[in-house]
Every structure is written in C-alpha cells, then in structure tokens.
N, C-alpha and C positions, 0 to 999 in steps of 0.2 A: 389931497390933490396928487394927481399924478406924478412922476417926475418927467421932464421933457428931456427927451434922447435924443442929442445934439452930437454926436461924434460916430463915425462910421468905421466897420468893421472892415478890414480889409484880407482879401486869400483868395490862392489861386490852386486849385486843384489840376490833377496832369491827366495830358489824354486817355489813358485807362481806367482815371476814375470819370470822363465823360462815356466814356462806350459803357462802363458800366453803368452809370447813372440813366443808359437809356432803356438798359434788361429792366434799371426797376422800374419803369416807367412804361412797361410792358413791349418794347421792342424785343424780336427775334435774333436778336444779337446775339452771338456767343459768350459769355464769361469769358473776358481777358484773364491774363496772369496779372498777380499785384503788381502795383505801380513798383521799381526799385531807387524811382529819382524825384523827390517829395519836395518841388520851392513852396508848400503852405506853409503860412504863418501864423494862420490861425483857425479856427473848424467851420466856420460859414467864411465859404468862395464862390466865386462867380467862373462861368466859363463863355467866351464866344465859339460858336464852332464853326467860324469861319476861319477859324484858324487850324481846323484838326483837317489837313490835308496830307496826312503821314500819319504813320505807326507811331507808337509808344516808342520809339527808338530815339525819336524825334522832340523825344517830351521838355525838354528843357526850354528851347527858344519854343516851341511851339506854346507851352504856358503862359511864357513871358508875353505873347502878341496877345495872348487870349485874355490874361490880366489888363495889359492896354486897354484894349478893343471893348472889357467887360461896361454893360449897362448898367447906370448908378439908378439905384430905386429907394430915393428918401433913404436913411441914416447906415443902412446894410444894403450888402451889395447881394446880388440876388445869383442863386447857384442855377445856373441852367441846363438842361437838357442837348441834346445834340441837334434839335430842332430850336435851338432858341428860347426855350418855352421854361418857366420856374420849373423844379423837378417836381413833379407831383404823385405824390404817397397812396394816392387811392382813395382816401380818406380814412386811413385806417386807424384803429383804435387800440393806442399801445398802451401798456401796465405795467411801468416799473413796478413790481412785485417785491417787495420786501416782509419783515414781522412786525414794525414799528407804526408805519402810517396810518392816519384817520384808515377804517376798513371799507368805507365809501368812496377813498380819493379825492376826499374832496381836501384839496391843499387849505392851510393855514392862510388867515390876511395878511398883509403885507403891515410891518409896522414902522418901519422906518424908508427911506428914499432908496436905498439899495433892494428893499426887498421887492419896492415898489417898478423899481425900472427891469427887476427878476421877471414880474410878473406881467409887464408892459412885453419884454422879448417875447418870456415864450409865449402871449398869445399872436406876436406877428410871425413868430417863425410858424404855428397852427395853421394860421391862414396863410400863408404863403406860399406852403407845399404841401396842405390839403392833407393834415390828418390830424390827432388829438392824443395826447399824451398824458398820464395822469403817474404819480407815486400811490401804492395803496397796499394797506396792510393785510396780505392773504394767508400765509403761513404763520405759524410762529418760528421761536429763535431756534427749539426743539426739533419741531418738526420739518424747519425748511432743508437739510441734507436730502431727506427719506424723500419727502414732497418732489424735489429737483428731481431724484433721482426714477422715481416711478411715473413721473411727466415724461420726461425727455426717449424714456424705455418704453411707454404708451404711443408714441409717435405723434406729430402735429396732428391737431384736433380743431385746428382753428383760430386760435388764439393768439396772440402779439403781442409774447411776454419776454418782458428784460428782465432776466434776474438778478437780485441781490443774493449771495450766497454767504456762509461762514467764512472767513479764513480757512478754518482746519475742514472744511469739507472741499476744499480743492483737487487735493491728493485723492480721495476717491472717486471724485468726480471725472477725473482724469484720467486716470487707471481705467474706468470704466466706458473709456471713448464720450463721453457724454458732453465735452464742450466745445462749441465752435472755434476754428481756428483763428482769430481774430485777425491776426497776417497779412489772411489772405485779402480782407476787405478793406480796399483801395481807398475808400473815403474817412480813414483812419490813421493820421500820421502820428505813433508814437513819438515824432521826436517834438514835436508840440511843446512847449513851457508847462500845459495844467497837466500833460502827462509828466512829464520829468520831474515836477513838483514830489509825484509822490512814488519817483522809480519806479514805473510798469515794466518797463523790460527789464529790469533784475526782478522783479517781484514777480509776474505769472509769468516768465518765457521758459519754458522747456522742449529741447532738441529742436530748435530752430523755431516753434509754432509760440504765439503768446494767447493763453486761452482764457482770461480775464482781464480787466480792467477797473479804474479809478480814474476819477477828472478831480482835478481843483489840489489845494493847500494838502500834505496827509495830517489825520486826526491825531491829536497829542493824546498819547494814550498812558502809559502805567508810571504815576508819580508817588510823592510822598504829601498825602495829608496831615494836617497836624494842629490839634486844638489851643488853641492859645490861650484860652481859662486856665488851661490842664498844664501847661508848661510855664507860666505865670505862678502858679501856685506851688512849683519846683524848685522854683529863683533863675528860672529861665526867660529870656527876655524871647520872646516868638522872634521878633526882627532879624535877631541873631541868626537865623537859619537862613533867611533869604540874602544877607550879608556874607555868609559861608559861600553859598551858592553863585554870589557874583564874584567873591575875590577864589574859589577854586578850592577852597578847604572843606566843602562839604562833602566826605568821603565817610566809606565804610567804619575804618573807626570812630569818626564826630558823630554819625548815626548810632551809635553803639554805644559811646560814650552819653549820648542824650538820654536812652531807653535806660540805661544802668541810672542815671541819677534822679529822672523824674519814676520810675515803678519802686513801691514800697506802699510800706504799711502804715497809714495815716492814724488807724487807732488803736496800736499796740495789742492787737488780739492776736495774734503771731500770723495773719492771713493777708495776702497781698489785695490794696483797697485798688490802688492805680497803677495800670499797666502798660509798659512802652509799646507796646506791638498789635494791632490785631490789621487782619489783611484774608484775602483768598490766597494762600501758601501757593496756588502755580503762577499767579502774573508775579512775584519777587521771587521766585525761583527764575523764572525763564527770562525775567529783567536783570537781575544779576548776574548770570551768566552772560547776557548780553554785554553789559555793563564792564565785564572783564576781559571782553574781546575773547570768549569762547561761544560755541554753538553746539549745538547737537547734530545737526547735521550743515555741511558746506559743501559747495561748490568748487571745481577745478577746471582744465580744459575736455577732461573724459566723460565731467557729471556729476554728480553727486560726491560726495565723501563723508566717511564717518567721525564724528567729532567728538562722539562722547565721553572719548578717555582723553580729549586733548587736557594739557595739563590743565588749562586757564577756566576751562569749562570745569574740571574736579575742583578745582582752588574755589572758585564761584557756588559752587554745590555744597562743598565742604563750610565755608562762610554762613550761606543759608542754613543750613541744619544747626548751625550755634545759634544762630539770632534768633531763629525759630524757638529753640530749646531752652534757651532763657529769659525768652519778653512773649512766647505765644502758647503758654500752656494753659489758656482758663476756661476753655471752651468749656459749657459745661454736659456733663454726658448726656447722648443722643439729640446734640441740635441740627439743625439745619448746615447746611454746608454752607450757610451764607448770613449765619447766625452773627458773623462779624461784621453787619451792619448793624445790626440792633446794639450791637455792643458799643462802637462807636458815637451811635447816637446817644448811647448814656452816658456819655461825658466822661466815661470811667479809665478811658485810654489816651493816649498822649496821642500817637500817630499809625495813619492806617497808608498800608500802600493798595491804592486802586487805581482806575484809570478816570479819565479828568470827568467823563459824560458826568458822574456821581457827583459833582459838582453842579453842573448845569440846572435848568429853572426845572422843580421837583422833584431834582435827583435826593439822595439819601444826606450826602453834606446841606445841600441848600433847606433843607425841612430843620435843620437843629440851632437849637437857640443858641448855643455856644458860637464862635469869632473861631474859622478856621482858616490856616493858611494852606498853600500847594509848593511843593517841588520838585524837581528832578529826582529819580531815585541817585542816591547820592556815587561817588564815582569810586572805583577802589583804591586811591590814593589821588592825590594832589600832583597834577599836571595831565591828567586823563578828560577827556571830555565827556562829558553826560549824554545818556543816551537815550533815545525814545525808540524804543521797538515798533516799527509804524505794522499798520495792522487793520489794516482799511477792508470793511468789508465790499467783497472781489463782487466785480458789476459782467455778468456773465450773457452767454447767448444760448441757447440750446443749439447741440447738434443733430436735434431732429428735422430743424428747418431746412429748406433748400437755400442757395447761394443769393436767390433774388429777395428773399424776404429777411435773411439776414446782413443784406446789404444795408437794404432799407430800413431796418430797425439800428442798426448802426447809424447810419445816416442820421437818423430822427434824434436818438440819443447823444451822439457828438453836438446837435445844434444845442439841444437842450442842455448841456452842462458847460455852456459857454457863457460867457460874464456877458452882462449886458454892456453897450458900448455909454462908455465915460466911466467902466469899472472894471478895464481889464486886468489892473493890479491888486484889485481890492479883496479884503479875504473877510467873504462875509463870515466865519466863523468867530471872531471880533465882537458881533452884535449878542451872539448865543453864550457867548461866555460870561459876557457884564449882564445876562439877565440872570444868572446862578448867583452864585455864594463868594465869586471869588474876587479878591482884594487888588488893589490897584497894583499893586508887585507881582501878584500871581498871573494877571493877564500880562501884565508889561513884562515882566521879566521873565516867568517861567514856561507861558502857553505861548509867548512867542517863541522861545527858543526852542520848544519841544516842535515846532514846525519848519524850523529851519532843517535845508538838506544835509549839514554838514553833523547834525545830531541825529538821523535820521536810521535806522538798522534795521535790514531785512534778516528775517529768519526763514530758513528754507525748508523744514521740516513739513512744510504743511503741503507741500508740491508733490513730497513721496508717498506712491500708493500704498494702504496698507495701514502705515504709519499711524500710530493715534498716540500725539506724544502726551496727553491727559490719560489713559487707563494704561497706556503702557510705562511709563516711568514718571512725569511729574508727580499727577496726584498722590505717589507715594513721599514723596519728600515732604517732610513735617519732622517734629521734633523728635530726635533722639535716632530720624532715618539713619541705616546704614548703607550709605551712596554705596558702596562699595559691593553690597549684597546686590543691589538694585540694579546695578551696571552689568554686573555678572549674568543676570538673570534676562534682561533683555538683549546681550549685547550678539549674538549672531541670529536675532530675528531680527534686528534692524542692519546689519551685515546684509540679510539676503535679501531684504527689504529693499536695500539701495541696489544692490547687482541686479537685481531684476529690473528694479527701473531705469537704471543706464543701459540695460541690456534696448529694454524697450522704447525708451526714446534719442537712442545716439545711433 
C-alpha cells in the first residue's frame, strides 16, 4: 500500500529565478544574472507573480509576498511561472546517466514506506511540470570520463542528460571547459541543508563557478573490515575493535598491534597461513594521509597549493609503506589488481580496508559465510577524530547545452533529489545498509558516524587539471615503496600542474 503524504513542502524561490523560470518555459525573456539573495528553504517553491512588480534588487520582500500570496495544491506547494501557470518542462525526457543502473531505467520497487512515498513524489513532481525522469545505466565506470568527454565535445544532439561522473575525472573535465557552471542557474541554492550535507561548495567550486554537484547524506566510504572467525581464532574478542572505536583508542598502532598478533603460521611449515592486511593499497594510502590531517594537494586564498611534502602527508605515507610491508605481501604473482577480494573472501585474512558499498546487499563482504564487522580507518593517535574521505560521485551538466535547457534539467533534477514530504530528515541510506552484511554496531555506530559533517574530508586533487593522482603517485605506494624516490619524481609536474590551474581559474 502506498504511504499517504500528509505534510507539505514549503520554499520560495526569488524574482530571478521567476524571470528565469519563464525562458524555460519558452518565454523571449532575457537570461537574468544569478539570483545573489536566496530566502529558499527548501528545492520545490511556489511563486506568485503578482508580486514581481521590481527587479531582482527587490528580491527579499518581494519573495516574502510571493511566498504569502503562493497557491497551496494538496501536500506541495506548486512552483509557478510568471503567468501563474505550474512551470512546465515540455514534456521532456531526462536520463540520469550513470554505470550502475537497470540499463533500461527502469527504477527498482519500492520496499519499504520511505521508498514508497520516494516514488509517490517523483511521479507528482512528473505530472506536475510535464516531463519524465529516469536513473539508467549507459556507460560503464571505465568508460564514463572518455564517454562525457566525447559527448559534450560532439555538441548537443538532442538529448537530456544529467550526468553522473567519477570523482577523479572532474579535473579533466574541467580543464577542458566541459562542465556547466552550475552558479549561474538560479533555481539552485547551494546553501540548502542536502547540499551542505555533503560540502558542495568546498567540493566542486573553483575560481568562483561550482561545476558539479551531490544532493542528500554523503556516502561512508573507505573503512576497516574485519573477520571475526579470523580474529576469534587469535584470542581476539572482534567487540574489542568497535569498543576501541567508541572510547578513541582505535589508532594506528592498535591497528598494527592487531595485524602483528592475529598474521602467523598455524601449521608450522615456516609459511604465513593468516594474514592481517589485505586492501586496494590507494584507498588506505589516500585514507591515511587524510587521516593525519595531510593532503596532496590544498587550498589557500590564491588556489590551489602543493601538499605533498607537508610533513603530516610523508609521516602518513611513511606509516602505509610499513603496514604495507609487513601484513600485505601475499598477493600472489600476476593476479588481478583486485585479487584482494577473493583473498578476503577465503577467510584467510583478518581485516581489509575498502569502502562500505562492499558490504551492501551482493557486495563481496555480504556473499561470505564468515561474521564480519566495519570501522573507521583507525586514527593516528588517540584524541584525533576519524575520518571519512567523502567522495561522492559528482552529478554534472554538460556545457554543451544552452542556459534554457540547463536551467531546466537543473530544475527537474533539484525536485527529484528532494525527500519526500514526512521525510525531510530521513537518510534513506539506513534501509541499504541493514540489507548488506553489516551488524547492529556497524550501522549504529560506524556508518553513522562516517556521515556525520564533522568526520567528513574533502580532497582536492581531483579538481586539478592534469592531475591523475592513481598513475601518477598513489598506485606506486605498496610495500617496500620509496616515498622519497616517488615524491622526487613527480614533484614539479604537479608544481606546474597547480600554477597553471591557479593561473587559469583565479
């Protein structure tokens, strides 16, 4: 049964986003400049426009009448046109584009009352402003940089695509003029709660313009799995860890200390049976370096800055290359790069650092018969906070479009990643987590706090053109690396790397 939508959505949008709202709606109107004075509170608003009797100079009280004045239409309040009229889209037919999705778009059922009232909105916001919206898997995770980038350089061809992009393909996308300004379109207020959720203005804003986005809670991403057969059978109590991780002593050396006492040799043939480590060596390089309040690259008031001789970033480096070197040597020769899932699955290692999705319902934890628990990558001493490197993949526009259809796909997109009403607080990622592998402590205590803003770390390397910080310096870090050689070797191509991009967006 459906759920019934009893609480109403309330927002008011400013005269610049009516004049604009009425370009999309096929008025000869000019394109205003962005609004600079935002009273919305939330991404569906209503406007009268008997109240737009002044300029955008005027936008404060003039809102305020127009919120008054606005007409209630059952449970949401209805975003108008400068004629009165709901804004209406044309009936167009939009494609969140992603690598994940049914390749049909045809969304999943709904299994509980939240997903239910998910899927009760967005088919009244469809009907409402007259267009249709779907998620659908067109690219893969490979291909989608090259795919974006040979689309947008093709020029509009018809289509009414929101892209989902990589993280690390921003920075080229970018460099190569290829993302819409986001900024500039009026019916998007950053400072929004499901924006600030997940930091969009530290995360894609560069030299004034913000050229991607994220809505909602951000994703808990690079933890510490860990088998509890496997640490049980050490004289290790698994509890222990998530007891570390509340009272603050789960740090670099109790992770150290764990791998050193549970890896050894069970049947005396002089050969290691059980082993502390196994992981994709760049998300706990790049987490540990976070982790220790270092970066590879940072931010100043000029732009960009180079971080990769900061000390905290070499100390962080230096650490990984030990841990590496004495709990991750078993790969065996010529596997796959990602042979440390299979390994994990054989129950033969104590703890893997990955990120949480590999938990979730069919991920690589949730398929194994063994009892595993999750945590924070641990912190480098006690009194430091854990950290989640958020890492959200970036929801982009093409800069091929013109201003009136990237108005309008913004438009359609803002409605659609808004909570349904009687769930504005509610973080459906909650539902997807208790259908994976993870334990009552891992959701309560760890996947929540991995979403909290104040664990929360932006890395900014992915923003600079050029940049590839996987073939240019992480993927070498493994055991026995010489940071030192490594550093040396990249460090004035990513020097020129950042002067050229401060050159070109400051």
């Amino acid at each position: 049964m459906k759920r019934q939508i009893a609480t109403k959505v309330t927002a008011a949008i400013t005269l610049a986003a009516m004049a604009m709202s009425a370009v999309g709606c096929g008025s000869t109107a000019e394109t205003p400049a962005p609004a600079t004075d935002s009273t919305a509170t939330d991404a569906a608003a209503t406007t009268d426009t008997s109240a737009a009797t002044d300029t955008a100079a005027t936008d404060t009280a003039a809102t305020d009448t127009a919120a008054d004045t606005a007409e209630d239409e059952g449970p949401y309040t209805i975003i108008k046109d400068a004629d009165g009229n709901p804004i209406d889209l044309g009936g167009m037919e939009i494609i969140i584009r992603d690598w994940w999705s049914d390749p049909e778009g045809i969304a999943p059922e709904p299994t509980n009352d939240y997903e239910e009232a998910v899927a009760d909105y967005r088919d009244w916001i469809q009907e409402t402003y007259n267009f249709t919206i779907k998620q659908q898997g067109i690219s893969d995770w490979g291909s989608t940089p090259e795919d974006f980038a040979n689309y947008v350089t093709g020029g509009d061809q018809g289509e009414n695509y929101i892209w989902v992009l990589r993280s690390d393909a921003i920075g080229s996308a970018l460099g190569s003029g290829l993302l819409y300004d986001l900024s500039t379109l009026d019916c998007l207020d950053f400072s929004l709660p499901k924006f600030q959720n997940n930091k969009v203005a530290e995360n894609y804003t560069v030299g004034g313009g913000t050229y991607a986005m994220y809505a909602g809670f951000s994703e808990p991403r690079t933890g510490v799995y860990f088998n509890k057969r496997v640490l049980t059978e050490a004289g290790i109590d698994p509890e222990s860890i998530y007891d570390m991780q509340a009272d603050g002593t789960w740090t670099w050396q109790a992770f150290d200390d764990l791998m050193a006492q549970v890896q050894r040799d069970t049947d005396n043939d002089g050969q290691i049976d059980v082993w502390g480590l196994t992981l994709n060596e760049g998300s706990m390089t790049s987490t540990a370096v976070a982790s220790n309040g270092g970066a590879y690259i940072g931010t100043d008031a000029n732009g960009f800055t180079y971080e990769l001789e900061n000390q905290k970033t070499l100390d962080a480096l230096d650490w990984t290359v030990d841990m590496f070197t004495k709990y991750d040597q078993h790969d065996p020769e010529g596997a796959n790069w990602d042979y440390y899932k299979e390994e994990f699955q054989s129950g033969t290692v104590a703890f893997m650092v990955e990120d949480a999705y590999e938990g979730y319902e069919n991920g690589i934890v949730d398929q194994m018969d063994d009892e595993c628990g999750y945590v924070m990558f641990p912190a480098p001493s006690e009194g430091v906070a854990y950290v989640n490197v958020w890492s959200n993949n970036p929801i982009c526009i093409p800069a091929c479009y013109d201003a009136d259809k990237a108005w309008k796909l913004a438009f359609a997109w803002n409605l659609y990643t808004e909570a349904p009403a009687g769930y504005e607080d509610y973080n459906g990622q909650f539902a997807t987590f208790r259908k994976g592998c993870f334990d009552e402590r891992a959701v309560d205590e760890t996947l929540t706090m991995m979403m909290e803003s104040e664990h929360g770390v932006i890395q900014y390397h992915g923003l600079v053109p050029n940049l590839q910080i996987g073939p240019d310096f992480v993927w070498s870090v493994g055991p026995n690396a010489d940071i030192s050689a490594l550093v040396e070797a990249i460090r004035d191509t990513w020097k020129q790397y950042i002067e050229d991009a401060n050159a070109a967006f400051n």
